[in-house]
Backbone as CSV, one residue per row, in Angstrom:
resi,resn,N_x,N_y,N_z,CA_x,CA_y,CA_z,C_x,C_y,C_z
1,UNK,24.952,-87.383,-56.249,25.115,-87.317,-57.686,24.752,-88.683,-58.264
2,UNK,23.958,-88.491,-59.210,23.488,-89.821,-59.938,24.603,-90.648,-61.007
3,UNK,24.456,-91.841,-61.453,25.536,-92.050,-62.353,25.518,-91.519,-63.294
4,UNK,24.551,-91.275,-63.941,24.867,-90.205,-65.363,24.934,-89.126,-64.966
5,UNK,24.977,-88.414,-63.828,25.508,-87.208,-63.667,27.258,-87.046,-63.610
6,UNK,27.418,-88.153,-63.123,28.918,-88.311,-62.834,29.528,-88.671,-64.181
7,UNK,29.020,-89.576,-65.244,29.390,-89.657,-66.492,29.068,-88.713,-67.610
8,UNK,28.776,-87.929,-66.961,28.309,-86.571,-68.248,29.657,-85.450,-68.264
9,UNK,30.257,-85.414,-69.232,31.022,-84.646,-69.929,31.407,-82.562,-69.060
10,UNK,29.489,-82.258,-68.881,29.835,-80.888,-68.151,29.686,-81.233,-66.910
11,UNK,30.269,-82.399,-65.711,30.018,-82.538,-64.454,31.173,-81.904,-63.907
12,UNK,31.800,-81.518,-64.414,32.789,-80.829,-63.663,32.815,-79.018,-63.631
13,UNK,31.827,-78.254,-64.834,31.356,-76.926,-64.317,30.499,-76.956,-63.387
14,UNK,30.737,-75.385,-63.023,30.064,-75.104,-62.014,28.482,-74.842,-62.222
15,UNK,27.772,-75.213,-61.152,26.444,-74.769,-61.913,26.059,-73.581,-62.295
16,UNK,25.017,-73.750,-63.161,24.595,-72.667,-63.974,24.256,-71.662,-62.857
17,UNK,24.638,-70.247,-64.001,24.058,-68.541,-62.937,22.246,-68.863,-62.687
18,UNK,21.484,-69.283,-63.303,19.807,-69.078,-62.809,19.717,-69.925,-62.028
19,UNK,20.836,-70.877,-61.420,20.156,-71.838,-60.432,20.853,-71.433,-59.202
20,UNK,22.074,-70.580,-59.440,22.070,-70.158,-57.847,21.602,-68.803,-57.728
21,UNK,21.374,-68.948,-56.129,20.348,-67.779,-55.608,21.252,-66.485,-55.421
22,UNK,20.433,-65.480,-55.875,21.124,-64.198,-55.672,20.404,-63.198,-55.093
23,UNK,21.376,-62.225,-54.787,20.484,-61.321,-53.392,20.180,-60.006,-54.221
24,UNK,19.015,-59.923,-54.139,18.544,-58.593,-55.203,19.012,-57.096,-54.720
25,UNK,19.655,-56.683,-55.483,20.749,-55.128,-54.620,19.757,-53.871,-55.800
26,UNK,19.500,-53.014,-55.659,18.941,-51.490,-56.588,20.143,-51.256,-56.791
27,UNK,20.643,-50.889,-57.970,22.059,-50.602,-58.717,22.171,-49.026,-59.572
28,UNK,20.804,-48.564,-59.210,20.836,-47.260,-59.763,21.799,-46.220,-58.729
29,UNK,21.452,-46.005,-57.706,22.603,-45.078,-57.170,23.989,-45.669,-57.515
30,UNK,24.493,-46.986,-57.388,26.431,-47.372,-57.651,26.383,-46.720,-59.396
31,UNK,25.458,-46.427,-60.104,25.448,-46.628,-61.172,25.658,-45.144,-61.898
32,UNK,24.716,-44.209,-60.556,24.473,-42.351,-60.893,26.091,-42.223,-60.561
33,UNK,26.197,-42.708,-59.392,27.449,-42.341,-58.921,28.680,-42.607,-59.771
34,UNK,28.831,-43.972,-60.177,30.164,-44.360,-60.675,30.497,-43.714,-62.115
35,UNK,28.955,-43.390,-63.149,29.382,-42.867,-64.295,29.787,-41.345,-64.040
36,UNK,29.979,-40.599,-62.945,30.179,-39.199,-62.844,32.117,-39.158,-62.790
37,UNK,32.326,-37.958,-63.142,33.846,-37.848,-63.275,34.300,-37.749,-61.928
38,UNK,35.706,-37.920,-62.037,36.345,-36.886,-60.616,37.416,-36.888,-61.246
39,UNK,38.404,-37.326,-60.135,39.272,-36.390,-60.566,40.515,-37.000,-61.128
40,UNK,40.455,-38.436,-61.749,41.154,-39.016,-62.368,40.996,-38.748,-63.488
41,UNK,40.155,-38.655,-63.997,39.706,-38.368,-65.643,39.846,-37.157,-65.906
42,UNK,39.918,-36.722,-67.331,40.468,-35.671,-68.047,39.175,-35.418,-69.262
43,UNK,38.224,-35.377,-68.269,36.700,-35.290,-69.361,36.932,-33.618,-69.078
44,UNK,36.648,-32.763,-70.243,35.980,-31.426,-70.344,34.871,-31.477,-71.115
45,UNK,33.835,-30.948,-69.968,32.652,-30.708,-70.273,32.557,-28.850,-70.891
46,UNK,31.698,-28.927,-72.016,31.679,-28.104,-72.671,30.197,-27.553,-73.172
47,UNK,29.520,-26.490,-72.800,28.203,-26.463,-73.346,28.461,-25.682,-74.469
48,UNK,27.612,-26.202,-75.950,27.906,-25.436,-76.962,27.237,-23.979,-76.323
49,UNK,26.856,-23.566,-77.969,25.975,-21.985,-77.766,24.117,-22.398,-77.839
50,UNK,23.720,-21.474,-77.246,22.313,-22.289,-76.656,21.205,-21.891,-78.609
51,UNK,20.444,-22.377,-78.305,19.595,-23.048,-79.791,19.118,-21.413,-80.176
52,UNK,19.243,-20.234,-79.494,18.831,-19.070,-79.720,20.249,-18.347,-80.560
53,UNK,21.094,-18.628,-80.217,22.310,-17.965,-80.960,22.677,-18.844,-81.850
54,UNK,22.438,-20.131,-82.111,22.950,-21.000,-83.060,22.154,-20.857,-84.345
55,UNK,20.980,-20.739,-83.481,20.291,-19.847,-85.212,20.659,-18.663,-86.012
56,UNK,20.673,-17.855,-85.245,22.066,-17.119,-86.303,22.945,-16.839,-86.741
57,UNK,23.423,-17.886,-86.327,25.202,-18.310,-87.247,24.958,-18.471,-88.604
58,UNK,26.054,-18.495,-89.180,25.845,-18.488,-90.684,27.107,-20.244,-91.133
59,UNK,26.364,-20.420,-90.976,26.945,-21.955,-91.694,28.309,-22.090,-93.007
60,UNK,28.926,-22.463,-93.360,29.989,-22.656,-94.403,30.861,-23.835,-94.818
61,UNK,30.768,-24.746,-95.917,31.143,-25.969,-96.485,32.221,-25.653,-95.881
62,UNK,32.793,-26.683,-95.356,34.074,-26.925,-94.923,34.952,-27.465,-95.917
63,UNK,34.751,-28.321,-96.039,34.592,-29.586,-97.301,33.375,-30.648,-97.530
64,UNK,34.273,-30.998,-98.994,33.002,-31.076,-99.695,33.316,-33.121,-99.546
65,UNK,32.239,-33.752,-99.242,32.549,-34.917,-98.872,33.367,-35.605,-100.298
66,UNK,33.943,-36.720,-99.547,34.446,-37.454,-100.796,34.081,-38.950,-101.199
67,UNK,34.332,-39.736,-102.009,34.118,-41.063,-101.778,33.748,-41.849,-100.975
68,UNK,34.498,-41.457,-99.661,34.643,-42.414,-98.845,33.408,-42.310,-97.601
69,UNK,33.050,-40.827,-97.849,31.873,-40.162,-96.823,30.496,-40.711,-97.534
70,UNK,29.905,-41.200,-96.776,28.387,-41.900,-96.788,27.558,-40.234,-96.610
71,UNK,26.700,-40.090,-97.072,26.167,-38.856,-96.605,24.241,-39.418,-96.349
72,UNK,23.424,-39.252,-95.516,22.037,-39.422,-95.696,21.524,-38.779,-96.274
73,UNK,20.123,-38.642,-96.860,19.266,-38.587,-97.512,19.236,-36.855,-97.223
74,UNK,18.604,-36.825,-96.106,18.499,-35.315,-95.044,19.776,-34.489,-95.034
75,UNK,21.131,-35.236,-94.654,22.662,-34.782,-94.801,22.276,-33.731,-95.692
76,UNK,22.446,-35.046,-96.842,22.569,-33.863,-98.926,22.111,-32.841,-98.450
77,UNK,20.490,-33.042,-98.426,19.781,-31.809,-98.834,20.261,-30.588,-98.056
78,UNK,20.762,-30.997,-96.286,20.994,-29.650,-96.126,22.342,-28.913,-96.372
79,UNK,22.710,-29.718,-96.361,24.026,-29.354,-96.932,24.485,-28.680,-98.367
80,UNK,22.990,-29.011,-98.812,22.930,-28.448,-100.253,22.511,-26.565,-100.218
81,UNK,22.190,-26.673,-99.016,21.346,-25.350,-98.890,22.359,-24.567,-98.323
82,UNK,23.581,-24.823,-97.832,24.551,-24.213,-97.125,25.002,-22.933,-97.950
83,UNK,24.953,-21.856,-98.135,25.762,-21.093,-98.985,26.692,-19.989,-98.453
84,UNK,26.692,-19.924,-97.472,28.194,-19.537,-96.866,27.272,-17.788,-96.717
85,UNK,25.995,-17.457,-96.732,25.350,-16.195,-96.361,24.208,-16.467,-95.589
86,UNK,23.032,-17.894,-95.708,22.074,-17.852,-95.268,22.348,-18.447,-93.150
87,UNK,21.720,-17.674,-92.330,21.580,-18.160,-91.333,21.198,-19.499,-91.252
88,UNK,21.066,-20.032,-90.085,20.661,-21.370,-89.826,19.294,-21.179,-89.850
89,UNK,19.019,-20.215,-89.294,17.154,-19.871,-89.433,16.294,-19.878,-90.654
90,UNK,17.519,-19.558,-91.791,16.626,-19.724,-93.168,16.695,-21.036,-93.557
91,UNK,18.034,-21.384,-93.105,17.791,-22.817,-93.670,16.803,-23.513,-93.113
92,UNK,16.583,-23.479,-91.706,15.381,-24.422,-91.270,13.929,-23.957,-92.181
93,UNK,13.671,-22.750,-92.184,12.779,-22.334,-93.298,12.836,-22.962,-94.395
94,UNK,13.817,-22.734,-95.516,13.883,-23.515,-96.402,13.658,-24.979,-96.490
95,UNK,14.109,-25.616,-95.293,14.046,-26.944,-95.824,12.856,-27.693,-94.635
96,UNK,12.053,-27.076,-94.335,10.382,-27.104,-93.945,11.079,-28.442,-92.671
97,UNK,11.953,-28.691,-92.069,11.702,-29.821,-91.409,11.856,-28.889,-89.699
98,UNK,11.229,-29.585,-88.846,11.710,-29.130,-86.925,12.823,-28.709,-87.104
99,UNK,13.244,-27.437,-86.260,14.232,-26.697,-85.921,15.258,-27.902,-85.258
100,UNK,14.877,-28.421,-84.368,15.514,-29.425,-83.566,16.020,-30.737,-84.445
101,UNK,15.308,-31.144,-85.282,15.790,-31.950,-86.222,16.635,-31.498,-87.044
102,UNK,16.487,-30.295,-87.712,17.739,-29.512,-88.523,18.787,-29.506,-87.660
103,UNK,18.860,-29.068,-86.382,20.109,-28.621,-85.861,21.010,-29.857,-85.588
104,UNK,20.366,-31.021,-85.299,20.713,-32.229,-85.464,21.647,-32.639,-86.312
105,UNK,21.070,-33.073,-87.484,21.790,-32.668,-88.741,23.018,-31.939,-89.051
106,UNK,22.367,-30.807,-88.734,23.734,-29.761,-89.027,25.063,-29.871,-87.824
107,UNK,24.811,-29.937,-86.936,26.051,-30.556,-85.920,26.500,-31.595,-86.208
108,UNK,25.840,-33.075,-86.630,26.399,-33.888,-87.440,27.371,-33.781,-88.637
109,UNK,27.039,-32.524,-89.166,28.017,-32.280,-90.750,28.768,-31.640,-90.002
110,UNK,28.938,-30.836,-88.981,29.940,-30.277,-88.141,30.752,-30.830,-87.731
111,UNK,30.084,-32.198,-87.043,31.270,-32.667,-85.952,32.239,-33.451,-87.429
112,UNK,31.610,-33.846,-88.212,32.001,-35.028,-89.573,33.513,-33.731,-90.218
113,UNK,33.360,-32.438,-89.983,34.078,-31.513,-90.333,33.907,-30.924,-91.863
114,UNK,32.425,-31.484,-92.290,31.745,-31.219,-93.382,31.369,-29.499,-93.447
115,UNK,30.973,-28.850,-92.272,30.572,-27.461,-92.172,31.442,-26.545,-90.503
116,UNK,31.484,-25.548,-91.187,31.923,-24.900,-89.865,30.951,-23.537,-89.629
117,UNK,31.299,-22.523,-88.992,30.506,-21.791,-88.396,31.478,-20.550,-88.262
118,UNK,30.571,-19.437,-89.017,31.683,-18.241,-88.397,31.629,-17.216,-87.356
């Protein structure tokens, strides 16, 4: 150790992480593995209804947002189209955007408890 190493203020941390050597490990299998459940956890996995029956549900305001609910641009509009008779299929009609992008959306105002489903 040199004298200004010994008189420098950080001589007493440890050295820096890029200067010591490390042993390169593939972390994708500890990684598939460790995010999967067993049997400590209390995850229920749940598949909704598949994109063929969800189109013909009929959608219905749950409530109507308030103050405090931010709504997007896309939100409004479909939400505007909701009328408690049209399928999900017209609405994607109506409002000209991807099926997959609508349904998006609309599970969003779902999960928010903005729309429900009968």
């Amino acid at each position: 150790m040199t004298p200004a190493e010994s008189q420098s203020p950080l001589a007493h941390l440890p050295t820096p992480r890029n200067r010591i050597p490390t042993l390169p490990f593939a972390l994708e299998e500890y990684a598939r593995w460790s995010c999967l459940p067993d049997g400590e956890d209390d995850i229920v996995f749940e598949a909704g209804p598949t994109v063929s029956k969800m189109i013909d549900r009929v959608p219905h305001v749950a409530a109507l947002p308030d103050a405090t609910v931010r709504l997007t641009r896309d939100e409004t509009l479909l939400l505007s189209l909701v009328d408690g008779v049209s399928p999900v299929s017209l609405l994607v009609q109506l409002i000209g955007w991807d099926a997959d992008l609508a349904l998006v959306v609309l599970c969003d105002l779902f999960a928010r408890g903005l729309v429900t489903f009968d």
